[in-house]
C-alpha positions as CSV (number, residue, x, y, z in Angstrom):
1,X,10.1,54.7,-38.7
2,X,10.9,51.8,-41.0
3,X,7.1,51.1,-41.4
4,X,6.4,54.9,-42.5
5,X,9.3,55.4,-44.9
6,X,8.2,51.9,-46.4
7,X,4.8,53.6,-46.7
8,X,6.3,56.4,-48.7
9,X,5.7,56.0,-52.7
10,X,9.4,55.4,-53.8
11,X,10.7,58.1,-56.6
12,X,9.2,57.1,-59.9
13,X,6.6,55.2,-58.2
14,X,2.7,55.3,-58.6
15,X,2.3,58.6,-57.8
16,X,4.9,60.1,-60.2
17,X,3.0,58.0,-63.2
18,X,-0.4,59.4,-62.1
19,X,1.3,63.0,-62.0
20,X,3.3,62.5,-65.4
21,X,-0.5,61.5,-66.9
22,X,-2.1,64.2,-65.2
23,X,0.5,66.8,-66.6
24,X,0.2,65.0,-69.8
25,X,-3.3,65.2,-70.1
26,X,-3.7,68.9,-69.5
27,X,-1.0,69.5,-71.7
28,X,-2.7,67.6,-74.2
29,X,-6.1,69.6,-73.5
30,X,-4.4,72.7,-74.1
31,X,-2.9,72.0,-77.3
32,X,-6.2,70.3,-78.6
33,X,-7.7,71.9,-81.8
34,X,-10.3,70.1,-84.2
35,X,-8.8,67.9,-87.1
36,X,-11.1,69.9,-89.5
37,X,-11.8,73.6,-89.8
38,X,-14.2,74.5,-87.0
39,X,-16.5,76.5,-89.3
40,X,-17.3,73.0,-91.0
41,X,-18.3,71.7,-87.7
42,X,-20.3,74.8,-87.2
43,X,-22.3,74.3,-90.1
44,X,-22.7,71.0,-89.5
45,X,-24.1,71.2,-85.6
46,X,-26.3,74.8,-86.7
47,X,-28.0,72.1,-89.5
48,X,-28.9,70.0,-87.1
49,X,-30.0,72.4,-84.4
50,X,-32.0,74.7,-87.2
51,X,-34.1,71.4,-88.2
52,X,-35.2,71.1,-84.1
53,X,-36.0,74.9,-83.7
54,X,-37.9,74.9,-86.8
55,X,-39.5,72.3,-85.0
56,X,-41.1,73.9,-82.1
57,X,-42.9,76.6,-84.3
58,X,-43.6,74.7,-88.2
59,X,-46.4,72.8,-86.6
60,X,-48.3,76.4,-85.2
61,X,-50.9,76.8,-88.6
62,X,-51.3,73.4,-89.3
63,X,-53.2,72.6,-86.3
64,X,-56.6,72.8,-88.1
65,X,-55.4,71.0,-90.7
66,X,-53.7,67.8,-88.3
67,X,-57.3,68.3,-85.9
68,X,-59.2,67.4,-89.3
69,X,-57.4,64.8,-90.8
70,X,-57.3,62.8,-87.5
71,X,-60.8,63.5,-86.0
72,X,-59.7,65.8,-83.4
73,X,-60.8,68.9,-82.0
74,X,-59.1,72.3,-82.3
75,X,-58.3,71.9,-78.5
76,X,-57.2,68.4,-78.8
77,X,-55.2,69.3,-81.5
78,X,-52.9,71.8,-79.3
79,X,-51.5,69.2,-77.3
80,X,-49.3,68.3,-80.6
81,X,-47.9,71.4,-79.8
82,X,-47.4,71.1,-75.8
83,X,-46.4,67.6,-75.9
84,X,-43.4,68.4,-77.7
85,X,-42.7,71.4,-75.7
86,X,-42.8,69.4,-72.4
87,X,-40.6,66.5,-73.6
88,X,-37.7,69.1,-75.1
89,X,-37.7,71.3,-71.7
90,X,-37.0,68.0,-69.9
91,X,-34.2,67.1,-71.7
92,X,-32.8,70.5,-72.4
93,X,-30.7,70.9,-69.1
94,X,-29.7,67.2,-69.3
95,X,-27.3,67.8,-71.9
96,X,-24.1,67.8,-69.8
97,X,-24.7,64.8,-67.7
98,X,-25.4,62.4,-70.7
99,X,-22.5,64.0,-72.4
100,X,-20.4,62.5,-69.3
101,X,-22.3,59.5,-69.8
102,X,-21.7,58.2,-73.0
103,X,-19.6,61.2,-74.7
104,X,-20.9,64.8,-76.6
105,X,-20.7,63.4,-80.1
106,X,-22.2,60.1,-79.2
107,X,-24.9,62.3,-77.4
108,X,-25.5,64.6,-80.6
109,X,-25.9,61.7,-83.1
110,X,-28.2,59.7,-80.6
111,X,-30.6,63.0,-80.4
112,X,-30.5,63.1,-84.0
113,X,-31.0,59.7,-84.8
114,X,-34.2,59.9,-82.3
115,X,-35.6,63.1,-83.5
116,X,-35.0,62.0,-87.2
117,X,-36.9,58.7,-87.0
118,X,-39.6,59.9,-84.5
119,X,-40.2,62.9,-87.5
120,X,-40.7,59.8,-89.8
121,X,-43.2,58.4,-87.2
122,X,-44.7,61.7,-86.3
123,X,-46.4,62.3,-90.2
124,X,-47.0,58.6,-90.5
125,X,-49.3,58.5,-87.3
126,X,-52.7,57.5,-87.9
127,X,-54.4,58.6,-85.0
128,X,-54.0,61.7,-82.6
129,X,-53.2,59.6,-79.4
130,X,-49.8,57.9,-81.5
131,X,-49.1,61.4,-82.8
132,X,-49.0,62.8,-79.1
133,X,-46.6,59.8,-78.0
134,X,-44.3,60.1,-81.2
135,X,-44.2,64.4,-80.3
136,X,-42.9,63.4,-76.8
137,X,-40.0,61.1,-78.3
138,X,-39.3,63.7,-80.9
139,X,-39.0,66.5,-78.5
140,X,-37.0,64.3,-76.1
141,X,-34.5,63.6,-78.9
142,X,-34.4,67.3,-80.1
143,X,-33.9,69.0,-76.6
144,X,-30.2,67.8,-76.8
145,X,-29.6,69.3,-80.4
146,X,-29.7,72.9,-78.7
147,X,-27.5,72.9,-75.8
148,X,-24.8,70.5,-77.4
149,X,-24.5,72.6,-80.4
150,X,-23.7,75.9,-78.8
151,X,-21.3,73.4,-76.0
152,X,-19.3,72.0,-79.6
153,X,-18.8,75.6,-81.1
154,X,-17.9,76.9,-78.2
155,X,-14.9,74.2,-77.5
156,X,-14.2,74.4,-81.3
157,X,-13.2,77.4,-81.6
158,X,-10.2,80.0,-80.0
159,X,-12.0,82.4,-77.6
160,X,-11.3,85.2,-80.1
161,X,-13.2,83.7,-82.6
162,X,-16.3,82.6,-80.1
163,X,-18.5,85.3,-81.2
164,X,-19.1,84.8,-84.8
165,X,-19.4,80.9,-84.2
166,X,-22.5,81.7,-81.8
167,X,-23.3,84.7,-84.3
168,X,-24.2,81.4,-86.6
169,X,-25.9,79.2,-83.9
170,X,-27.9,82.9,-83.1
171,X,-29.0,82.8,-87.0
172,X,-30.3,79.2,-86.0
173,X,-31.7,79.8,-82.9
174,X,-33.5,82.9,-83.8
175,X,-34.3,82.9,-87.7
176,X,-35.7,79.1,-87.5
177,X,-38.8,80.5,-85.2
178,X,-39.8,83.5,-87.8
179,X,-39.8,81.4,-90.4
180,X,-41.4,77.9,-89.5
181,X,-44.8,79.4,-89.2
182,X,-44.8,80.6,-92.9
183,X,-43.2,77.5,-94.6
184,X,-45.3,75.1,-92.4
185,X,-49.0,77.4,-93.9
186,X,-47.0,76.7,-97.5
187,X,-46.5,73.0,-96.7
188,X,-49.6,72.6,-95.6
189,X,-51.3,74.6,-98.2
190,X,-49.9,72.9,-101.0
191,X,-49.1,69.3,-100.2
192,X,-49.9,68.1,-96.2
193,X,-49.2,68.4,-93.0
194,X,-47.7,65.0,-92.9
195,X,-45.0,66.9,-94.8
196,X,-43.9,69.3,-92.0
197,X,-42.3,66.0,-90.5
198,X,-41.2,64.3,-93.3
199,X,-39.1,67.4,-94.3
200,X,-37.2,67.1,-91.3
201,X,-35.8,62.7,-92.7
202,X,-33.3,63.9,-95.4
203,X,-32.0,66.7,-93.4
204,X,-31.5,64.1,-90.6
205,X,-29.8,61.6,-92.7
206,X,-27.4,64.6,-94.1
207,X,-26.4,66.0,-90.4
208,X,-25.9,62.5,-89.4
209,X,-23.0,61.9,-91.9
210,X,-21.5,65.0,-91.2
211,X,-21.4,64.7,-87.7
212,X,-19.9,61.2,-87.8
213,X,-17.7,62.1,-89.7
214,X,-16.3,65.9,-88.7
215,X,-16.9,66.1,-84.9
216,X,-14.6,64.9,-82.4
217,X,-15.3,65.1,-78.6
218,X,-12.0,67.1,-77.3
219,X,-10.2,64.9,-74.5
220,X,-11.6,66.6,-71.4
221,X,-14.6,65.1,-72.4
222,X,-14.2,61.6,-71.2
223,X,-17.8,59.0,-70.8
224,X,-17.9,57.9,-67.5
225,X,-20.5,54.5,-68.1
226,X,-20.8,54.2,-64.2
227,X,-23.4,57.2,-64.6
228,X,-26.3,55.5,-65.7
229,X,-25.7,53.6,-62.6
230,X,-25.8,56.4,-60.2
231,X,-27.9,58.4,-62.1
232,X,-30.1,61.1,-60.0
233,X,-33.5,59.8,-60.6
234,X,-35.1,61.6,-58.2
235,X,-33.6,64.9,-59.7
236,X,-34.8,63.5,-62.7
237,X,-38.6,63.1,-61.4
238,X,-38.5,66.6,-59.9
239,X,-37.3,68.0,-63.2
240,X,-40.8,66.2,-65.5
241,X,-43.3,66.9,-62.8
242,X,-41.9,70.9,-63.0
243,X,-41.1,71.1,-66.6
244,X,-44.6,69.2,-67.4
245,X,-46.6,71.5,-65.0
246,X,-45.1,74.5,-66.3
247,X,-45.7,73.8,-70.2
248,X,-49.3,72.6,-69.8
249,X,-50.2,75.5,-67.2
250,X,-48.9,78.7,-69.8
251,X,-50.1,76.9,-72.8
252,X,-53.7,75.6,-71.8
253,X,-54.0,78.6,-69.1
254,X,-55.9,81.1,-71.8
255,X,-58.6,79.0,-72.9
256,X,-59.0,77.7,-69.3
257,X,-59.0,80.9,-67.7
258,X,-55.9,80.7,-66.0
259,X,-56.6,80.2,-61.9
260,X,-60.1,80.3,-62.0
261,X,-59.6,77.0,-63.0
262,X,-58.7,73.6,-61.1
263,X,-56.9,71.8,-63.8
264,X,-54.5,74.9,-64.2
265,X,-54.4,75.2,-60.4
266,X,-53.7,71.5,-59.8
267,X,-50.5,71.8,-63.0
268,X,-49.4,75.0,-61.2
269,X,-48.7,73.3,-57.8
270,X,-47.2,70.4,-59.6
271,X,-44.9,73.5,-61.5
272,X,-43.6,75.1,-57.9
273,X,-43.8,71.6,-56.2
274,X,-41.2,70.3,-58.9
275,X,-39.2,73.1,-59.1
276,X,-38.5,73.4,-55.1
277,X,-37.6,69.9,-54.9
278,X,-35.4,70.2,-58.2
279,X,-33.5,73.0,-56.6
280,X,-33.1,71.6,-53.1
281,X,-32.1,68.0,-54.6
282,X,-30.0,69.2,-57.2
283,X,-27.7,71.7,-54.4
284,X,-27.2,68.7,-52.1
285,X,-26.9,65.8,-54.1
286,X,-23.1,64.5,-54.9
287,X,-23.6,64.3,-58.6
288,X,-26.4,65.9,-59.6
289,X,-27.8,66.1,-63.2
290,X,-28.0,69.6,-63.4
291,X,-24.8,71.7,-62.0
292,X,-27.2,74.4,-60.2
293,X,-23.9,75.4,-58.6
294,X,-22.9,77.0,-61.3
295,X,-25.3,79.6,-60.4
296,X,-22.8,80.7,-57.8
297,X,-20.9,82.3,-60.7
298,X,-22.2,86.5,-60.5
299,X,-21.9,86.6,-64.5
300,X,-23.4,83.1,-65.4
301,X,-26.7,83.7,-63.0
302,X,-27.0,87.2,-64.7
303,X,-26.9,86.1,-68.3
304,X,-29.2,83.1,-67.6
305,X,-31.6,85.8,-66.5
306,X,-31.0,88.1,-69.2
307,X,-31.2,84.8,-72.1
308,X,-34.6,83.8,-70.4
309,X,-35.9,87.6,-70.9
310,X,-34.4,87.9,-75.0
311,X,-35.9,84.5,-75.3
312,X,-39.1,85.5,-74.1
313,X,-38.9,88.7,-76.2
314,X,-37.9,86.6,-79.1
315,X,-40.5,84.4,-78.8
316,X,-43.5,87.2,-78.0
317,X,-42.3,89.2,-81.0
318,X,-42.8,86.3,-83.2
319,X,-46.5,85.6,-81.9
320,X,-47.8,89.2,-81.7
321,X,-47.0,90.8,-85.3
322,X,-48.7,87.6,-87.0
323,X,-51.5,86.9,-84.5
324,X,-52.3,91.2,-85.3
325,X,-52.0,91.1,-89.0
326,X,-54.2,87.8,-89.1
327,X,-56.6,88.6,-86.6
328,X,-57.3,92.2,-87.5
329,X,-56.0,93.2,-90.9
330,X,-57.2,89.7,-92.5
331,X,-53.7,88.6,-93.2
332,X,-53.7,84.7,-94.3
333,X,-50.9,83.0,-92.5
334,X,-48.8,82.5,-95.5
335,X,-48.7,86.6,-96.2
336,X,-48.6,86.9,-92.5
337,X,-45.3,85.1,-92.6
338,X,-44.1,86.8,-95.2
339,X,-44.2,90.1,-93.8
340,X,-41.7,88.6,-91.1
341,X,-39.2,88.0,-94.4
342,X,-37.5,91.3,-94.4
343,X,-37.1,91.1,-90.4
344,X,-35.0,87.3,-91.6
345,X,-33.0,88.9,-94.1
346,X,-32.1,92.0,-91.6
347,X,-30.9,89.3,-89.2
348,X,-28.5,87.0,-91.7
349,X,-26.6,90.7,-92.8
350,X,-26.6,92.0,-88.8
351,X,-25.8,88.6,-87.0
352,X,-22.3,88.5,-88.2
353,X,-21.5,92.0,-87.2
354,X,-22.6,91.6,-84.2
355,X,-20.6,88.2,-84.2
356,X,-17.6,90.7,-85.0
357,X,-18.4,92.7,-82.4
358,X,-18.1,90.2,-79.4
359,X,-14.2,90.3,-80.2
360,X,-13.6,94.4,-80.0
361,X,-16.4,95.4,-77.8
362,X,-17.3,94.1,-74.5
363,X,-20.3,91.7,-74.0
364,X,-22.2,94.1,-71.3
365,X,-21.7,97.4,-73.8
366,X,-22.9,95.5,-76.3
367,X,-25.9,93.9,-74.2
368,X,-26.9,97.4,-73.6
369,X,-26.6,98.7,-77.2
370,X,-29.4,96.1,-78.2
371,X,-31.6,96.8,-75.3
372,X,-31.4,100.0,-75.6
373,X,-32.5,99.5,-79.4
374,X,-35.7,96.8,-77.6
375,X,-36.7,99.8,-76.0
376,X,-36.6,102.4,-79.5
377,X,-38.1,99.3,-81.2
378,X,-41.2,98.6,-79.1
379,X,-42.1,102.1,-78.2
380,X,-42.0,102.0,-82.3
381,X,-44.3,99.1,-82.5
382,X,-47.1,101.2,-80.3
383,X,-47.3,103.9,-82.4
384,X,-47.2,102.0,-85.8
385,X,-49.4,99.0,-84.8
386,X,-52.8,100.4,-86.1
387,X,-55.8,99.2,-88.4
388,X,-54.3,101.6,-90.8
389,X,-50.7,99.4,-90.8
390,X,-49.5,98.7,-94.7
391,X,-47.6,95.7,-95.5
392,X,-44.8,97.4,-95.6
393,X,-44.8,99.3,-92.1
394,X,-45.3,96.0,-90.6
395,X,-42.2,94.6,-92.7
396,X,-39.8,97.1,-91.6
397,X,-41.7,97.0,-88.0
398,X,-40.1,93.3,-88.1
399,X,-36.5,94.5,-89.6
400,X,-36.1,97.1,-86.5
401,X,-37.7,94.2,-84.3
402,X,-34.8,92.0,-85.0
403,X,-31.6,94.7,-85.2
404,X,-31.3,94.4,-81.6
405,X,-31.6,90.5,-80.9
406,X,-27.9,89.8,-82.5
407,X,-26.1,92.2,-79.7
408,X,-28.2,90.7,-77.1
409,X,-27.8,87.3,-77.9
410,X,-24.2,86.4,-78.7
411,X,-22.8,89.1,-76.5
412,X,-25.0,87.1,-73.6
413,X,-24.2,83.7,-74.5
414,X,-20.2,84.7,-74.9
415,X,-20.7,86.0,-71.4
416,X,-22.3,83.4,-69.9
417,X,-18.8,81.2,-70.5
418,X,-16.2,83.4,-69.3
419,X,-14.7,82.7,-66.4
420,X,-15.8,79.1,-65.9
421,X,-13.7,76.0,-66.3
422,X,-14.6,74.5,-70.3
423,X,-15.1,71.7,-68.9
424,X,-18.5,72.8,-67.8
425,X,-19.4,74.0,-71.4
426,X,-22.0,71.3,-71.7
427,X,-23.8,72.4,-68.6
428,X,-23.1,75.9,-69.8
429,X,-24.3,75.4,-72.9
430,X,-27.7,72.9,-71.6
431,X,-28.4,75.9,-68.8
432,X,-28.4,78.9,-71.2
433,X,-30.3,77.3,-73.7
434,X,-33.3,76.2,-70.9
435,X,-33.5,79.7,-69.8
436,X,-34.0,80.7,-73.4
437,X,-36.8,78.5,-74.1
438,X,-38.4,79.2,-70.3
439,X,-38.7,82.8,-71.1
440,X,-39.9,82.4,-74.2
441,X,-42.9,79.9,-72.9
442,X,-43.7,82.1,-69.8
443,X,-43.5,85.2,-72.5
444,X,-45.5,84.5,-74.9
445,X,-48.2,82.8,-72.3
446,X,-48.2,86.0,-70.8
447,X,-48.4,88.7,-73.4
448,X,-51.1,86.8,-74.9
449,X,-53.2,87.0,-71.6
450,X,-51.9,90.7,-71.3
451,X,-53.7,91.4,-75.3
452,X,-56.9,89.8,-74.2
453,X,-57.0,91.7,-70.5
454,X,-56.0,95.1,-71.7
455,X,-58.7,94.5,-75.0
456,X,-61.3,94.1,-72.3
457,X,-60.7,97.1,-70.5
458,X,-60.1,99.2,-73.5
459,X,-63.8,97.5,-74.2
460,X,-65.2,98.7,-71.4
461,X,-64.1,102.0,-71.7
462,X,-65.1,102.6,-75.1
463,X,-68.4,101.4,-74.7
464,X,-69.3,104.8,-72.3
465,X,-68.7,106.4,-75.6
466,X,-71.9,104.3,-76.9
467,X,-74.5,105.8,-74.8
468,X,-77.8,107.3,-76.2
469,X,-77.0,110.4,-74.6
470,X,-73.4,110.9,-76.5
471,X,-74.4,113.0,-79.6
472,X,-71.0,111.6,-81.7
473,X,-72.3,108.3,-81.5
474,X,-76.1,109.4,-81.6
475,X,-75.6,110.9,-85.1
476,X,-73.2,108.3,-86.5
477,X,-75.8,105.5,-85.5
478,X,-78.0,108.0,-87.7
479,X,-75.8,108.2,-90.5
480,X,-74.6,104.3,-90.6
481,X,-78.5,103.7,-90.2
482,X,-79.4,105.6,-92.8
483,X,-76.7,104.2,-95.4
484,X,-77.3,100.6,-94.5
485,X,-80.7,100.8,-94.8
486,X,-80.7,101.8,-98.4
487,X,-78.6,99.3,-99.1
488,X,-80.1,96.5,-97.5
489,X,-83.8,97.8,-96.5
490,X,-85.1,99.9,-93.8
491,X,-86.3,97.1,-91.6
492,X,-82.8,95.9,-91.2
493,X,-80.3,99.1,-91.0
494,X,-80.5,99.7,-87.2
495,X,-79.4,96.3,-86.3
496,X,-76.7,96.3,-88.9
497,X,-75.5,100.1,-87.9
498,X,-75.4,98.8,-84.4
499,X,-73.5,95.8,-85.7
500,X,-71.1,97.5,-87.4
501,X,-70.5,100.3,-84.7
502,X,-69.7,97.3,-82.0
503,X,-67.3,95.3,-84.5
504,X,-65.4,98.6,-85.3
505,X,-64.8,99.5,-81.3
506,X,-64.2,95.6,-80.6
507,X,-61.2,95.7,-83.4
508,X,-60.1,99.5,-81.3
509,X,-60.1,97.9,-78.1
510,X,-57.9,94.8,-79.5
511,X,-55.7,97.2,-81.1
512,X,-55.0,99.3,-78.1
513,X,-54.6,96.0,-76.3
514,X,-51.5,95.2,-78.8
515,X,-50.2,99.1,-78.1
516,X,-50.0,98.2,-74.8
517,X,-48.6,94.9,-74.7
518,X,-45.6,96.7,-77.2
519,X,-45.4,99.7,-74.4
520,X,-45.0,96.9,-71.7
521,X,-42.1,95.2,-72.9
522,X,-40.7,98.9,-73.5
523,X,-40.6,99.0,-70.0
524,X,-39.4,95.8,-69.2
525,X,-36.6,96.4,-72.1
526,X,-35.5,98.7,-69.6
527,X,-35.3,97.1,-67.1
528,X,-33.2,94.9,-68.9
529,X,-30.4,97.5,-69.4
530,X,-30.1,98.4,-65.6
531,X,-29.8,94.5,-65.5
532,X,-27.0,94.1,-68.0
533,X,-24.8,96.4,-66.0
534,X,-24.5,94.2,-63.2
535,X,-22.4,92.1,-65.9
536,X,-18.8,92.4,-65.1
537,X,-17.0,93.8,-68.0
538,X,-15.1,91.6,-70.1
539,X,-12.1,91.8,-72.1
540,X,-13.3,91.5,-75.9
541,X,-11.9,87.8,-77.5
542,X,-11.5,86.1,-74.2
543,X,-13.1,82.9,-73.0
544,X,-14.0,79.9,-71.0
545,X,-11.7,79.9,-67.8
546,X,-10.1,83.2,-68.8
547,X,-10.3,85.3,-65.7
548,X,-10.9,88.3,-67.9
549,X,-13.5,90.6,-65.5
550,X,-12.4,93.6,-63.9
């Protein structure tokens, strides 16, 4: 008896302490607020994470350029592309286990200073081999920029005000793509392609005196250094060999004729290989790098589906209009570019509404609104997308385009916190932003494919109307014949007539193939809004750990 009650703590022992500092500590987490305003902060992380998604498209046109200058070929020269891509996908979900490692702030000025100097390295590099390796550390230092922007709005702000904060980081995350293609061609153009990196040192510099000096980590976020120690390297193998099979299979898959091919059959089974050991290592393991448990939460799994899909769309809508207007109405990339300007402008008045809106109107009406307006605004693009398309069609083509993205992506990403503890917002934040960029490689991988397929069999089809028994085609051989021939000599009309015939149902069959790419991701935009009403339906203005569904 004596040996148990001497066993007991005594009153105001160890145990008290521990539960005085417990108390103490929550207390303190719940009346934490930033020292400065939080839109100040907001600026200041949406700088930094604007200058990494710029980033991942500003390099697109100047591939011809870089492949020159460095004695490269145009296929070489693509790998400046996917070596970034592969690096930042690595890092993307890491986010939340190195801000436990050595703090969020810490974590955001180390990505900076490593994406900032690599830049530097990046336009200084005098061959294509150092170029490749300074891509990888850029886009290992950018990956973090995303996730832990979105992770230090979302803890900076009260729940009510959530929505416009991430109606700034959407501006970011979805205005920086539409426009880096057009300012890298003017770069380019007019001074170098070194300078699509160098832009990137004084903006660096700038974001990494503000963030010293304005962001704070709030005190549930405490560095544990042990980390490093136990870090899950094996999670962390799984996690390259996926992420690097993935990128190089969608972005070398085209040109290499997808599966008929070895090298994108061997980086496919390295992609499912990686991923299944990811999943199965990163369920079981005690501390795992990635919290795939999360996935456990109804709303999270949902919104990390629905992200991946708007990212894809995002990304897809971005490619196609340009890729059209170049490839078949003779655009030049800069006035390719520019006819994505108005679709820009359209997003910087909308976003903030829709910012607004996150506080009055629930996240899954909201997610349906916008894909209900996908669906209007691709079934547009089919009917408007034509070798008769002005300037100006294709401009407001791009304004309708974007009206719907704002809904869908802040009422998603303000959905994809509520109801889980903030003290996950880094994995939150890591997890939602890895699904965005997934979607939009696998997207625009795949529409591409699906222009060039459906091209071919409008090809195919067109041709039967090209037979010397067809009396349409018989008679405007004649007449094209004729014309051509006075022009250029007798000898030569028939092979120009025939020339001319086969270019004009070439540029039909890609066109059609366009019109049915847009009509496809009608469909799937449907899809999309049976999705988003598995959401559960949210109180407007609530969120992380508010148990607001019902």
């Amino acid at each position: 008896m004596s040996e148990n009650a001497s066993a007991l703590p005594a009153p105001g022992g160890l145990t008290d302490k521990r539960v005085l500092v417990e108390n103490a500590d929550v207390a303190e987490s719940a009346r934490w607020k930033p020292r400065v305003n939080p839109w100040l902060i907001a600026m200041t992380v949406a700088l930094a994470a604007f200058m990494e998604v710029l980033d991942t498209s500003i390099a697109n046109v100047a591939l011809p350029h870089i492949a020159g200058s460095l004695a490269a070929s145009t296929d070489q020269s693509t790998w400046v592309l996917t070596s970034y891509l592969v690096s930042n996908a690595i890092v993307l979900p890491l986010g939340g286990w190195a801000s436990n490692l050595i703090g969020r702030r810490n974590f955001f000025v180390f990505c900076i200073t490593v994406f900032t100097i690599a830049s530097f390295l990046c336009g200084a590099a005098p061959t294509l081999p150092m170029l490749l390796i300074f891509r990888v550390i850029q886009g290992a230092g950018g990956g973090g920029l995303q996730p832990m922007a979105q992770a230090i709005m979302a803890d900076s702000f009260e729940p009510h005000e959530r929505g416009q904060a991430f109606a700034l980081y959407g501006l970011v995350a979805v205005l920086a793509p539409s426009i880096g293609p057009t300012l890298g061609g003017w770069i380019t153009d007019n001074f170098s392609w070194r300078w699509i990196f160098y832009i990137n040192i004084p903006v660096g510099i700038f974001a990494f005196f503000l963030v010293t000096r304005l962001v704070e980590d709030p005190p549930w976020i405490k560095p544990d250094r042990s980390g490093l120690r136990n870090m899950d390297y094996l999670g962390l193998a799984f996690l390259t060999i996926a992420m690097g099979g993935m990128q190089i299979m969608l972005d070398k898959g085209e040109e290499n004729d997808w599966f008929a091919s070895d090298f994108i059959r061997f980086f496919a089974f390295l992609f499912v290989f990686g991923m299944i050991g990811l999943i199965v290592r990163e369920w079981t393991v005690k501390k795992p790098l990635i919290n795939l448990k999360l996935f456990r939460h109804k709303n999270f799994a949902i919104c990390c589906f629905l992200m991946m899909l708007v990212g894809g769309v995002l990304n897809a809508n971005t490619v196609l209009q340009p890729q059209f207007t170049q490839q078949l109405l003779g655009y030049t990339a800069t006035t390719a570019g520019l006819a994505l300007t108005a679709g820009g402008i359209a997003l910087v008045v909308v976003m903030p509404l829709a910012g607004y809106a996150t506080s009055k109107i629930s996240a899954r009406t909201l997610a349906v609104c916008g894909f209900i307006l996908f669906v209007i605004s691709f079934r547009v693009a089919a009917e408007v997308t034509t070798l008769q398309m002005s300037f100006a069609q294709a401009s407001w083509l791009r304004v309708l385009q974007m009206l719907p993205l704002p809904f869908c992506f802040i009422s998603i990403t303000n959905a994809a916190y509520i109801g889980l503890p903030r003290e996950e917002s880094n994995q939150v934040a890591g997890l939602i932003n890895f699904a965005r960029n997934i979607g939009g490689s696998i997207l625009i991988a795949v529409t591409n494919a699906q222009v060039t397929s459906r091209a071919m069999w409008h090809q195919q089809h067109l041709q039967q109307d090209m037979l010397p028994a067809s009396i349409g085609y018989q008679l405007h051989l004649q007449s094209l014949t004729g014309f051509l021939g006075g022009q250029f000599g007798g000898a030569n009309g028939g092979g120009m007539a025939l020339a001319s015939i086969y270019n004009q149902l070439n540029q039909q069959a890609q066109t059609q193939g366009y019109q049915d790419v847009y009509m496809e991701l009608a469909w799937m935009s449907v899809v999309l809004i049976l999705c988003a009403f598995l959401l559960s339906k949210n109180r407007p203005g609530t969120g992380p750990g508010a148990s607001a569904m019902h």
